[in-house]
N, C-alpha and C positions, 0 to 999 in steps of 0.2 A: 666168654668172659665168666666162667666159673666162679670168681669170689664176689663176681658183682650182681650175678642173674640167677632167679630161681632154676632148677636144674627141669624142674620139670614143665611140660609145655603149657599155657593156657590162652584163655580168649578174654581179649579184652576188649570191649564194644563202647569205652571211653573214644570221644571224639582227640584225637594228636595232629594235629596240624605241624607242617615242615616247619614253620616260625619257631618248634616248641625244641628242635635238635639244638641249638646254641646254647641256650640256656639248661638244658640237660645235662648236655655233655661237657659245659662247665661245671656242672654239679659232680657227675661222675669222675672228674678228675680231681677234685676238691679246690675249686677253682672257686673263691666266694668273690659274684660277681655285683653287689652291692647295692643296696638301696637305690641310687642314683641310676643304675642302668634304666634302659627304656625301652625291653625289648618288647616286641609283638606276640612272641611265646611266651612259655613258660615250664617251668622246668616240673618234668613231668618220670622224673628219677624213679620218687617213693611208688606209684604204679605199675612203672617198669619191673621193679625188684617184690613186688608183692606185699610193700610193707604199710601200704595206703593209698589216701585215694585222693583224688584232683579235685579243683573246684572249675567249674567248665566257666571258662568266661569270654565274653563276645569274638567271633572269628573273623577275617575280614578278607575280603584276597579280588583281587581285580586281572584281567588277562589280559591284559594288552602290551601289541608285541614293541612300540617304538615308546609312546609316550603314556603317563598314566591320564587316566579320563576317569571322570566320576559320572557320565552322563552315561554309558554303557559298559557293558561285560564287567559289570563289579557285584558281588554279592556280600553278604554276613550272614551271619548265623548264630542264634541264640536262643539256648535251652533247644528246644523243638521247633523253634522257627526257622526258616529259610527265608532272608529277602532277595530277592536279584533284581538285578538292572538289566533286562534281554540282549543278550551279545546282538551288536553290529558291525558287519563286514567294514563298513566305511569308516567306523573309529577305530578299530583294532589293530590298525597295522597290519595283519597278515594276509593283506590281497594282495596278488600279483600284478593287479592293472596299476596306470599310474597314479600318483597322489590325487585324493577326489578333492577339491574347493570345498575348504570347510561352511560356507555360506550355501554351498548345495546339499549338505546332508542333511537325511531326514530328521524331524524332531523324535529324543528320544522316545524309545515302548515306551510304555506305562510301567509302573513297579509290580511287581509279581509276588506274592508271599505265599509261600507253603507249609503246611504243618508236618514236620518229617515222622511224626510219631503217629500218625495214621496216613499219611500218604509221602511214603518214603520215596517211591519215585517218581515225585514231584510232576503228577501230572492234573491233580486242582490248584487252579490259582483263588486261594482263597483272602484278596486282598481287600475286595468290595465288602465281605463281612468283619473284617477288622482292621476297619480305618485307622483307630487310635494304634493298634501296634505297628501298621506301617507304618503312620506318621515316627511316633517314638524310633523304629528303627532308623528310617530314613535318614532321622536328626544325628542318629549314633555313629552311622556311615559318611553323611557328609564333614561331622567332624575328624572322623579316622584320615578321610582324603584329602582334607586340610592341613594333617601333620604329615601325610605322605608327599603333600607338594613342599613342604616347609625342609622336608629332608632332602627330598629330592633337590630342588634348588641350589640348598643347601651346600648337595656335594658336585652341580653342575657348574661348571665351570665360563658362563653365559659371555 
């Protein structure tokens, strides 16, 4: 895309999350997608093209393969923080055995926070020395997966 991308190569160490292609690429087409939209990204055009820069604002993303769960495999992310939820096999959906009884799974890990900008791969959980920011996250995520059940619902068809 010559008229739209600098020609020449570089590195961009801005966090882009998949959320942030919809609203880009409504941008790049001159597609004004309106105050009222409510996407999870955000359009992240002017970095692409070299002409500016982003404001990083909260990530969120969960992996599970049938339903969503806020009790495991969900994490966020903010500024340098990392919180997750430690993935488990028995809410995820992607075991091969049969459905486990939700009254026999174990009670969720504990929450995990890591600081990515001295330990990028996230191997101190440093969550016992900042209670307040896990709480604060915790609270930012439970509300993300309250509007992710509200849509979800939303387009299921029950």
């Amino acid at each position: 895309w010559p008229a739209g991308l600098p020609e020449e190569s570089r590195a961009c160490t801005d966090l882009i999350h998949i959320t942030d292609w919809l609203p880009t690429l409504l941008a790049a087409c001159g597609i004004d997608s309106g105050p009222e939209s409510d996407f999870d990204g955000m359009n992240v055009l002017p970095l692409l093209q070299g002409t500016g820069t982003i404001t990083q604002i909260p990530r969120f993303w969960s992996w599970n393969y049938n339903f969503p769960s806020k009790d495991a495999n969900t994490a966020m992310r903010e500024d340098c923080w990392k919180l997750v939820r430690p993935f488990m096999l028995e809410i995820s959906g992607y075991s091969t055995q049969p459905a486990v009884d939700m009254e026999k799974i174990p009670a969720p890990f504990p929450l995990q926070l890591f600081r990515l900008d001295t330990d990028p791969y996230e191997r101190n959980d440093v969550s016992s020395l900042f209670p307040e920011r896990v709480k604060e996250m915790n609270i930012k995520m439970e509300n993300w997966f309250e509007k992710v059940m509200y849509d979800f619902n939303d387009m299921i068809d029950w």
